[in-house]
C-alpha positions as CSV (number, residue, x, y, z in Angstrom):
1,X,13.3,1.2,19.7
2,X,11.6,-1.6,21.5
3,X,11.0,-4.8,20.0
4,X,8.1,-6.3,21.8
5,X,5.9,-5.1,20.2
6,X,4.2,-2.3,21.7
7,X,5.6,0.9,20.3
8,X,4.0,1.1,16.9
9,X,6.7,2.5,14.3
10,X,5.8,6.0,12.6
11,X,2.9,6.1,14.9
12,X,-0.6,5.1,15.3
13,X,-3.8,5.1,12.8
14,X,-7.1,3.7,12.4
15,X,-7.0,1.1,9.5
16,X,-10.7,-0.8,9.3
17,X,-11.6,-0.5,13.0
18,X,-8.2,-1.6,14.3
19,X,-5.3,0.8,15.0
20,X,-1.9,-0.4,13.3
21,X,1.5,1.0,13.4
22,X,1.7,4.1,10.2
23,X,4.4,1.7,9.2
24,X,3.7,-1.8,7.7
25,X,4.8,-4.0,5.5
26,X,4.4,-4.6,1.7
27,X,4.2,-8.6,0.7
28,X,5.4,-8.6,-2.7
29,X,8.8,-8.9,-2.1
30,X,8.0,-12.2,-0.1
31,X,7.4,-13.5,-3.7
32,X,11.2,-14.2,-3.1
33,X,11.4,-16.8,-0.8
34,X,8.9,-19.3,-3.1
35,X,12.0,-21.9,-2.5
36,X,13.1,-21.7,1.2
37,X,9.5,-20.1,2.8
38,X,10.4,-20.1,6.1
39,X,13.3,-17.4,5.7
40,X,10.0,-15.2,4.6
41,X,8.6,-16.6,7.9
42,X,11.6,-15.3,9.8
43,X,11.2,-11.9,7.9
44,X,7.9,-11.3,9.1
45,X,8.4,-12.3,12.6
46,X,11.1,-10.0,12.4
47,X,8.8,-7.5,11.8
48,X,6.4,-8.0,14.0
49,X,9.4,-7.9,16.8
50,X,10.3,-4.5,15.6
51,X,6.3,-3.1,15.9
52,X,4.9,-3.8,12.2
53,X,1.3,-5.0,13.1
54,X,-0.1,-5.0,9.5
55,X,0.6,-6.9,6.3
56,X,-0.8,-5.8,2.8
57,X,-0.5,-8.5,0.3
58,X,-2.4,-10.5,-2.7
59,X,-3.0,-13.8,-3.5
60,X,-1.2,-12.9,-6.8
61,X,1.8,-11.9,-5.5
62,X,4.0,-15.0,-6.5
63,X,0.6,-16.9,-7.3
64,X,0.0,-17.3,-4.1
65,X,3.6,-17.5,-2.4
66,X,3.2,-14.3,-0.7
67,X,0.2,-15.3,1.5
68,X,1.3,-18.4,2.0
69,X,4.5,-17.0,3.7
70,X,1.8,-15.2,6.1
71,X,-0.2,-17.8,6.6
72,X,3.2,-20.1,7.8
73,X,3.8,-17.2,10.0
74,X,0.6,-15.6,11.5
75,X,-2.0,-18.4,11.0
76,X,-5.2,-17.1,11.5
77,X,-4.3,-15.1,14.7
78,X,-5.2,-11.4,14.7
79,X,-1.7,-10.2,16.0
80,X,-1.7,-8.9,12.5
81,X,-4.3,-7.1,10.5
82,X,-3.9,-8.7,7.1
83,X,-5.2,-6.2,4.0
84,X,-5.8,-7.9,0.6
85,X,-6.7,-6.9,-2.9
86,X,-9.4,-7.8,-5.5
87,X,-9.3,-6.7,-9.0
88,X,-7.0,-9.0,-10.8
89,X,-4.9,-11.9,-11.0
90,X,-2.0,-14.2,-12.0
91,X,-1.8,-15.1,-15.7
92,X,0.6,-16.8,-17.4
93,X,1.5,-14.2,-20.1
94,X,4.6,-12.1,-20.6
95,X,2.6,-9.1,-18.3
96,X,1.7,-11.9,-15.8
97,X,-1.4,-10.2,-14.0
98,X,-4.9,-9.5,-16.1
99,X,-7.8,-7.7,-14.8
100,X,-10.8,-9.5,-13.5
101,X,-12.9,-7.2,-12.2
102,X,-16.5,-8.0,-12.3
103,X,-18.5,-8.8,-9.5
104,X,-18.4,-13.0,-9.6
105,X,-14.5,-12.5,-10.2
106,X,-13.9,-10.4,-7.5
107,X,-15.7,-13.3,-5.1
108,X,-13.7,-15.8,-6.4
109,X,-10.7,-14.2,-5.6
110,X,-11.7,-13.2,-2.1
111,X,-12.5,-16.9,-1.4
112,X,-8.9,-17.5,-3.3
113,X,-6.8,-15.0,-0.5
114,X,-8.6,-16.7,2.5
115,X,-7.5,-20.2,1.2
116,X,-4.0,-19.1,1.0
117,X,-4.1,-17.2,4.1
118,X,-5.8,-20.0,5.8
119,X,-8.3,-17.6,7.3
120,X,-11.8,-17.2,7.6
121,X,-11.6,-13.4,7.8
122,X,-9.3,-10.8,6.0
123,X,-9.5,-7.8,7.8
124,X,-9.3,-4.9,4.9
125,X,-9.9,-6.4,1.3
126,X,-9.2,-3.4,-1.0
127,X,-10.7,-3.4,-4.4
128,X,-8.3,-2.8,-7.0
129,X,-10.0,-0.5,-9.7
130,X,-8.4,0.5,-13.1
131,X,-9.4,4.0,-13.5
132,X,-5.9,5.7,-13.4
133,X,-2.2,4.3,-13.7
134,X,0.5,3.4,-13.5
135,X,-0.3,-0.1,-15.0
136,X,-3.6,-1.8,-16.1
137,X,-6.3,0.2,-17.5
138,X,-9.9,-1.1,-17.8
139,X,-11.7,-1.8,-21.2
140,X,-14.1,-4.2,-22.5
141,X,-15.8,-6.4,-20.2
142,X,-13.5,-5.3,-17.7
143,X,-15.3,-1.6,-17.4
144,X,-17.9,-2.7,-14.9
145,X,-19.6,0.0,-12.6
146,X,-18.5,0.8,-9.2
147,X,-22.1,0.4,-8.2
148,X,-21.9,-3.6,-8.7
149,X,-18.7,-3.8,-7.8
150,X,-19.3,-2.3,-4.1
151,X,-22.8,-4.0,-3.5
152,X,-20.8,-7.5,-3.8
153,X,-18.1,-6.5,-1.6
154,X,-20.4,-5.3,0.6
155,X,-22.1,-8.6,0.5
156,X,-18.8,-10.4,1.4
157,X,-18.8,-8.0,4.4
158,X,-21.9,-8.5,5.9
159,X,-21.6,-12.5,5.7
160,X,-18.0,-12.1,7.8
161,X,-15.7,-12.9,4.8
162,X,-14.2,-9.5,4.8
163,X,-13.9,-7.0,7.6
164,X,-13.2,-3.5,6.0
165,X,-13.3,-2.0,1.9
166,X,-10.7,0.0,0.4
167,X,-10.4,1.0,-3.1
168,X,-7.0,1.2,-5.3
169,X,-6.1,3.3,-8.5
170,X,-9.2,5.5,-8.2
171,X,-9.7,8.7,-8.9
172,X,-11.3,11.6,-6.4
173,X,-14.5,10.9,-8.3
174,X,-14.7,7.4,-8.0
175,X,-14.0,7.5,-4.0
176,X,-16.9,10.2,-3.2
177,X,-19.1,7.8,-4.9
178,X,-18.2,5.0,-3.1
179,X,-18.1,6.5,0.7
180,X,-21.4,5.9,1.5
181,X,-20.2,1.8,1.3
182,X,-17.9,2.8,4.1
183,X,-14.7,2.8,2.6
184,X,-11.3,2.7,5.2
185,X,-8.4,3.0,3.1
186,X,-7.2,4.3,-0.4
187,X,-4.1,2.6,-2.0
188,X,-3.0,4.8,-5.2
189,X,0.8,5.5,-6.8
190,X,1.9,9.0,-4.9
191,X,5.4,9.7,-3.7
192,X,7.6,13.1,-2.9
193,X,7.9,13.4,-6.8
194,X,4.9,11.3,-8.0
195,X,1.9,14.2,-6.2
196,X,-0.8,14.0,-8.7
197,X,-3.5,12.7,-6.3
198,X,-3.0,15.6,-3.6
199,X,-6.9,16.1,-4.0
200,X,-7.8,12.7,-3.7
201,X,-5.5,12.4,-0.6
202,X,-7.1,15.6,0.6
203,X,-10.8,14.1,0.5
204,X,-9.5,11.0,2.4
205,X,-8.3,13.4,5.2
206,X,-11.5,15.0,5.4
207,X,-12.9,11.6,5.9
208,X,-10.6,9.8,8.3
209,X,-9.9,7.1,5.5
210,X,-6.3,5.6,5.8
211,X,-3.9,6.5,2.6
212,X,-1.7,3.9,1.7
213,X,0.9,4.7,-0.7
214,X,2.2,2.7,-3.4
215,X,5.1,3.5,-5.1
216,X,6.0,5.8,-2.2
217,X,9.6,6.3,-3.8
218,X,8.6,7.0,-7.7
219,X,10.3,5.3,-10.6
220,X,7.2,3.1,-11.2
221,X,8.0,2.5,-14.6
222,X,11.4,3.8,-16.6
223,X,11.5,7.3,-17.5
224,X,9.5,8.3,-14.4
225,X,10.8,10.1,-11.7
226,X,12.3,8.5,-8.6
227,X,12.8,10.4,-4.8
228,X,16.4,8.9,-4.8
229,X,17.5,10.9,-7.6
230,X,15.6,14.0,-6.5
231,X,18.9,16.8,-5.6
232,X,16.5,18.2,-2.5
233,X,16.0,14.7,-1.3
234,X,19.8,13.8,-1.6
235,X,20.5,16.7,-0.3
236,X,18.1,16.6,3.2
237,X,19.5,13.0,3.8
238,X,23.2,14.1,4.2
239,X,21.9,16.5,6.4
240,X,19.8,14.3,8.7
241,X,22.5,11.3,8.3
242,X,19.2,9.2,6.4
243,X,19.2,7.6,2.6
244,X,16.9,9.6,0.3
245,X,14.5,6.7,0.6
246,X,13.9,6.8,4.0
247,X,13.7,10.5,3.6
248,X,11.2,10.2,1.0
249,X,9.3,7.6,3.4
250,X,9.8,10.2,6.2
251,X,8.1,13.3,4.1
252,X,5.1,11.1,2.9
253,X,4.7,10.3,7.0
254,X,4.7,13.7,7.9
255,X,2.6,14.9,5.2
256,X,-0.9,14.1,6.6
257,X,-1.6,12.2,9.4
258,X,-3.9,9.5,7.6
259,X,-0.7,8.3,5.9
260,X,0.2,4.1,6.6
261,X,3.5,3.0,4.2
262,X,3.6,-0.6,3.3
263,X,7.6,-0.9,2.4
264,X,8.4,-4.0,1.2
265,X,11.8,-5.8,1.1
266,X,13.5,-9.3,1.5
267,X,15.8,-8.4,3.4
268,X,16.3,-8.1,7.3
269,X,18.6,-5.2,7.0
270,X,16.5,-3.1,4.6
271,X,13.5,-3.7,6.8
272,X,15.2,-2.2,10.0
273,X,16.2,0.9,7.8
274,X,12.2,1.1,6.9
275,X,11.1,0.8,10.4
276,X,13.7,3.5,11.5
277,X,11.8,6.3,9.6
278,X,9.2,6.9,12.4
279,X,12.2,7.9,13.7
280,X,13.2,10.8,10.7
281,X,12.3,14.0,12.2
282,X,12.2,16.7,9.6
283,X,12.8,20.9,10.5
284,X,10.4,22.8,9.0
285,X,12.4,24.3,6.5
286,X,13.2,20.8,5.2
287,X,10.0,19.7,4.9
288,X,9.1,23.2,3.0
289,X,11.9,22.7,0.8
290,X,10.4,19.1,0.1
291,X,6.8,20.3,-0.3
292,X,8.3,22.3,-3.1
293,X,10.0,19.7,-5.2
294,X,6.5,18.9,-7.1
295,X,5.6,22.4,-7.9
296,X,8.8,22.9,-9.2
297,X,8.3,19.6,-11.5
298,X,5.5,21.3,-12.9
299,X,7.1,24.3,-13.7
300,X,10.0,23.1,-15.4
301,X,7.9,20.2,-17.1
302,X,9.5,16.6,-15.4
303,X,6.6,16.2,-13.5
304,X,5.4,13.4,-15.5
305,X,2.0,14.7,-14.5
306,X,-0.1,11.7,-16.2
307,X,1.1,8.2,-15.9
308,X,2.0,6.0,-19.4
């Protein structure tokens, strides 16, 4: 692979106006370097030297470590496209992240992210709903309408503080109502053995809006599935010389071509074996033996088919 650059890993797709490699680069794991920053810094740039042109992170991840490891290493140039969330933030509690959702909190935490990142732009700020799981649920004052919601984040994006929307942990329901605001991507839990958006995935195809995966290997919480566990998956590696998680990153690559991963590690190693899955060329009866793995979940009832 060549490193300057200019081959995009796993491909190209349009996220927010700008085309990015279909393989980037989660943040949260740069929560890690909060005591020696710059070997984050080296992390990224290693990244970038391997074709990873875009970053998805949060001003709560590590209360603010995370970005600042971005900022250290990008600045405000664009040679990255930089993708954010809204929705909630750091709390010091023993589940350290609380929902903050209405439409004043959600400004104050865009103005938050471009501090950190020291920019004056974020190029994709998804808003983190809490309609479906795994994780925080809305209730109380945190219910607030989609309708409010969008109309202020469409408001940071007509005065140039944010570039494109996305929306996170929605249902199918929730993005048809919120197209017409323009959204680019769609960041919800969905792996090999985690498939119970396929319909919301499939309206996002019919639209052209990027699908990010999280949790792109399962095992969110414990007691829920994970891909490297999954005999098919195990199996298809050996065969292709691959671990079962690239395979699992490999399937969700070649299972529709609005797919971008954000795999996320600390270490230099791990990230070369992320960036090597563009690579992972699946037969066709591989990939049909891997299609099946979540029907057959159903059948035999360890799909898990609603999140705790």
């Amino acid at each position: 692979m060549q490193e300057n650059g200019n081959q995009r890993p796993g491909g190209a797709y349009d996220l927010g106006g700008r085309t990015v490699a279909r393989i980037g680069y989660g943040a949260m794991a740069l929560e890690r370097f909060a005591d020696d920053r710059e070997r984050g810094v080296a992390l990224l740039h290693r990244a970038r030297e391997l074709g990873v042109d875009h970053l998805d992170t949060a001003d709560f991840y590590g209360d603010g470590v995370a970005n600042d490891v971005i900022r250290r290493a990008f600045g405000a140039s664009d040679e990255v496209v930089v993708v954010s969330k809204v929705g909630a933030v750091r709390v010091d509690a023993p589940v350290p992240l609380a929902l903050a959702q209405r439409p004043e909190q959600l400004r104050e935490q865009v103005h938050a992210n471009l501090r950190s990142l020291g920019r004056n732009r974020i190029d994709v700020v998804n808003l983190r709903r809490a309609d479906t799981g795994p994780g925080l649920i809305a209730a109380g004052e945190q219910l607030v309408d989609l309708d409010d919601q969008l109309a202020e984040m469409t408001a940071m994006r007509d005065e140039g503080l944010i570039g494109g929307i996305g929306l996170s942990a929605v249902s199918a329901e929730v993005l048809e109502r919120g197209l017409a605001a323009g959204i680019v991507c769609v960041q919800n839990a969905y792996s090999l053995v985690a498939r119970e958006h396929e319909a919301l995935l499939d309206l996002c195809v019919r639209h052209d809006v990027a699908w990010v995966p999280y949790f792109p290997l399962g095992g969110a919480f414990p007691g829920l599935p994970k891909v490297v566990d999954e005999p098919v998956a195990v199996r298809i590696a050996s065969e292709l010389r691959t671990t079962p998680a690239q395979l699992g990153l490999a399937w969700l690559l070649g299972h529709a071509p609005d797919v971008l991963l954000i795999p996320g590690t600390a270490s230099v190693d791990h990230l070369a074996e992320n960036v090597a899955v563009g690579d992972v060329v699946l037969t066709a009866e591989q990939t049909a033996a891997l299609d099946g793995v979540w029907e057959r979940r159903i059948a035999d009832g360890t799909a898990n088919p609603t999140w705790p």
